[in-house]
C-alpha positions, 0 to 999 in steps of 0.5 A, a space after each residue: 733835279 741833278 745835272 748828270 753826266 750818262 755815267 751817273 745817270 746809267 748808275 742811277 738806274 743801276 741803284 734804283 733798278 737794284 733798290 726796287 726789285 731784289 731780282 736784279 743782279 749786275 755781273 762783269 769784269 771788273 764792276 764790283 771792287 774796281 766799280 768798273 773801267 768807265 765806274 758805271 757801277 760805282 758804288 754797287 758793290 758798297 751797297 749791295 754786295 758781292 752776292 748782287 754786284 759780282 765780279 767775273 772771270 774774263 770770259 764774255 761767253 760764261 758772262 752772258 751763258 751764267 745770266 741766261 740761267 740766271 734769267 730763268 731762275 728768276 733774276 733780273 741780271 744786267 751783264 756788263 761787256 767791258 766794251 763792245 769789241 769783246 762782247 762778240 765772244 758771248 754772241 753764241 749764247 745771245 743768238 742761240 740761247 737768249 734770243 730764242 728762249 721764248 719761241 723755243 719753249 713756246 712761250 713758258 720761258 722768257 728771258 729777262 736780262 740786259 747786255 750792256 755795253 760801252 761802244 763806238 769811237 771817238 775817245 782815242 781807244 785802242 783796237 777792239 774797243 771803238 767799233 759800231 757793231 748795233 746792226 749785228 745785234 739787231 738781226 737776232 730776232 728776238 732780241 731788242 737793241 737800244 742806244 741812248 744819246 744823253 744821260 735822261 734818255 740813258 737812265 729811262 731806258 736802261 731803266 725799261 730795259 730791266 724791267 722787259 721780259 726779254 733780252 737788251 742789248 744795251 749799247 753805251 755811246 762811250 764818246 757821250 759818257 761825260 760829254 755833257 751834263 743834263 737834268 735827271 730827275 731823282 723820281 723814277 722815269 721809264 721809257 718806251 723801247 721801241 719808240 723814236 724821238 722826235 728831237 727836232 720838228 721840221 718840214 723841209 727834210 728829216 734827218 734820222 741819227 741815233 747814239 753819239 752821231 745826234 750831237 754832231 747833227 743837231 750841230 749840222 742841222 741848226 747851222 743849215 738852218 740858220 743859213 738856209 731859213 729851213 726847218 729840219 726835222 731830226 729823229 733820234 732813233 733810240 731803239 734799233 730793233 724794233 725800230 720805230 718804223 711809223 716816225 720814220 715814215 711819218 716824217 719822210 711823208 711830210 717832209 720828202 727828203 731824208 738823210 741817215 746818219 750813223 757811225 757804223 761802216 755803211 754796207 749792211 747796216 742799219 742806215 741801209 735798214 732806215 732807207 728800205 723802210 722808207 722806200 717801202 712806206 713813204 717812197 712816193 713822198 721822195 722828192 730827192 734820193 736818201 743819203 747816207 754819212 756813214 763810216 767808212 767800209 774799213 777797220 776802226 782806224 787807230 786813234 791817230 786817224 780815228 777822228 777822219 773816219 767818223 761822221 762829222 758836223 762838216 760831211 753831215 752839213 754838206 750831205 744836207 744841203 746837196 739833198 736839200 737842193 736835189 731837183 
């Protein structure tokens, strides 16, 4: 079993993916001959050619618009937008193509195509290219969100996400890209879409993260614990939309107190989405008010005081404790 970093192991699923089924096509900017900016698609072109691993114009809105008509000739494309800050231009053909293809023709059409994307902050990039954008996306019914936080989760379900019959948005932590390697087994491996995991159990509070924000939690909550003698429980959510409402619950009805981590700017967001769940199944387990380590309500700073803006080990830790201490 290899140790891969999320690059390689996103690269994996993309091979395996393209060796399984003959239907499935990569397109973007720059991933056939480049092999792409962060070399997701190394390799790709080599092997399959460029009838398979197509390079494109710079145009996000053709990108997404050719892999609908793709998808409903019969493909499996997995469209790449270089990052998440130019993917906004192809929103007119996810919202109002992909998303509503099988409510528009009544079920006789499906749309099976993936929309990745590297996102987020944290990597010292320039403007358009660090924001959290995964609430704008799962608003689209219709459409599935789903974010990754280590390299065996990304490759099982990327993996997932080819084979769904409708449209994935796909969104890639960048800042987790090669932070760290872990085991990836060679036999193939699929995830449920639409299912949280529960990372670590515990009975004192849940904290609910997903994407790049797990690792400084985790951080966070094994140093409380260590301090406090508690047990936390830690949810990674994985997919946003359908987010996995019952864990959620489930774990806020046992533990009564709960704190939602996520990198996106805090008004209207997906932390706001975590909290309504929880008041609407597990509000009268409560023992404190939910708390949220967000982003703050501003632009993606640039690099300079990009580190100030995203949640860290340090706010996540104190937003546990005073919850934890809340009578």
């Amino acid at each position: 079993m290899a140790k891969l970093n999320m690059v390689q192991a996103i690269n994996l699923a993309l091979m395996q993916e393209m060796e399984r089924d003959p239907a499935v096509v990569v397109l973007g900017e720059d991933v056939g001959v480049n092999e792409g900016v962060f070399r997701v698609t190394a390799g790709l072109h080599r092997k399959y050619g460029a009838e398979r691993v197509i390079d494109t114009p710079l145009a996000e809105s053709a990108i997404l618009g050719t892999s609908i008509g793709m998808a409903l000739g019969g493909l499996r494309p997995v469209a790449e937008m270089q990052f998440s800050g130019f993917s906004y231009l192809a929103i007119g053909q996810l919202e109002g193509n992909a998303s509503r293809m099988r409510a528009r023709t009544r079920g006789l059409f499906s749309c099976p195509l993936v929309m990745r994307m590297p996102y987020g902050g944290g990597v010292r990039a320039l403007e358009h290219h660090s924001e959290s954008r995964e609430a704008t996306y799962a608003h689209f019914p219709g459409v599935k969100v789903v974010i990754p936080s280590t390299p065996r989760k990304a490759r099982a379900l990327l993996v997932a996400a080819i084979r769904d019959p409708d449209p994935v948005v796909f969104m890639e932590p960048k800042r987790v890209y090669r932070a760290f390697r872990e085991e990836v087994p060679d036999e193939e491996e699929v995830m449920e879409i639409g299912r949280a995991d529960v990372v670590r159990e515990g009975t004192a509070l849940t904290v609910v993260a997903w994407g790049a924000m797990l690792h400084p939690t985790l951080a966070a909550v094994d140093r409380v614990q260590a301090e406090r003698g508690v047990r936390l429980e830690v949810i990674d959510l994985l997919t946003i939309a359908p987010m996995d409402v019952n864990a959620v619950a489930a774990s806020v009805q046992k533990t009564g107190r709960c704190v939602v981590v996520q990198e996106a700017p805090r008004s209207f967001s997906v932390s706001a989405e975590v909290i309504a769940v929880i008041n609407d199944k597990a509000l009268m387990q409560l023992e404190a008010p939910v708390r949220r380590v967000t982003h703050y309500d501003v632009p993606t700073p640039y690099f300079g005081r990009e580190m100030l803006y995203i949640p860290d080990e340090d706010r996540i830790g104190r937003a546990i404790e005073e919850t934890l201490d809340f009578a």
